[in-house]
N, C-alpha and C positions, 0 to 999 in steps of 0.2 A: 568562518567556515568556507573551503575552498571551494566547494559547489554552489555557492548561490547565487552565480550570474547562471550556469547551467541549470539549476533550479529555479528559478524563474523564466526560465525561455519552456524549459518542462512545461511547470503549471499553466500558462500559456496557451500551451500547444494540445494539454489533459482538457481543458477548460473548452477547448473550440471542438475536441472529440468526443467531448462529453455525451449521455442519451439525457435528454431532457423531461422522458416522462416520468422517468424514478425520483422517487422521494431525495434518497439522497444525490450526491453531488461528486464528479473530481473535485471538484474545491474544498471537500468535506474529507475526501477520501486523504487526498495533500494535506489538508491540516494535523489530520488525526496521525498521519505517518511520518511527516515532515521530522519529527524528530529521532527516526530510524533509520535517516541516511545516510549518517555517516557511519551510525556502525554497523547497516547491514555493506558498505562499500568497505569498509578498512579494520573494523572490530572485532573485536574477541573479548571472551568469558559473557556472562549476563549482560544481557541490553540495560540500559538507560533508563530508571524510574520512567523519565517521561515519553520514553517510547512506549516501554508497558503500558500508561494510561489511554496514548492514543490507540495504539493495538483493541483495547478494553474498548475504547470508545466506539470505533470503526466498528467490533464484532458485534457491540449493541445498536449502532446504527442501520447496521444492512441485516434489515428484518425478512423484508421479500425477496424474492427470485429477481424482480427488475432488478432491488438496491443492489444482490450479490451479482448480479453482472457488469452493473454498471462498477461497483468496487473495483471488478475483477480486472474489464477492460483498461480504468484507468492501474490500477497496479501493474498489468502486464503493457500497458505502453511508458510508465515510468521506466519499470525494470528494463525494457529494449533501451533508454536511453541511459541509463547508467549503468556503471558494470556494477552489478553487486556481488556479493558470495553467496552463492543459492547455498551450501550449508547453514549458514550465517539466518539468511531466509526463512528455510525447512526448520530451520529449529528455532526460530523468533515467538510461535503461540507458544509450544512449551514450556520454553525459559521466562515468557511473564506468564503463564500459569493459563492461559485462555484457549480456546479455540476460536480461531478464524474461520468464515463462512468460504474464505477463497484462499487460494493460495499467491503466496510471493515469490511469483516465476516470469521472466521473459517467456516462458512455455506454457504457462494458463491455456487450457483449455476451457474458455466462458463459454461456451454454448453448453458444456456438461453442468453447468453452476446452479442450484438450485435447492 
């Protein structure tokens, strides 16, 4: 995968910005996602089985208002460092059948998050 000297300087950088009183975690947040990066940057048609799963997983993980901000922030400090396709993005809970408590935006507004 062409991103994963840039994906590891990420996780990194989510990890040090991270809010440490929510349950969950950026580390949690990058896992569950990690397999949605290449095709929310380069992909088309349906995502990836296993992006669906982490999708699934993240949306069952961020149960309270802290987890969906803390989600939020590391998703929108990912998405500032990669370029992804906010269509690609917007339509990711759909195409695996779920809904997300946040969105997948360089534009997240986390203080609305809850």
């Amino acid at each position: 995968m062409k991103f994963s000297g840039e994906f590891a300087a990420l996780v990194l950088l989510i990890l040090v910005v991270s809010t440490s009183e929510a349950a969950i975690s950026c580390s949690d947040v990058i896992k569950d996602l990690r397999p949605c990066v290449s095709y929310l940057v380069s992909g088309s048609g349906l995502p990836p089985a296993a992006c669906c799963s982490g999708a699934k997983a993240l949306a069952s993980a961020a149960s309270t208002t802290e987890d969906k901000k803390t989600a939020c922030n590391c998703i929108k400090s990912t998405a500032k460092s990669i370029s992804i396709n906010s269509q690609l993005a917007q339509a990711l809970p759909g195409n695996c059948g779920i809904t997300l408590p946040v969105s997948i935006s360089p534009n997240a507004d986390c203080s609305k998050v809850g």
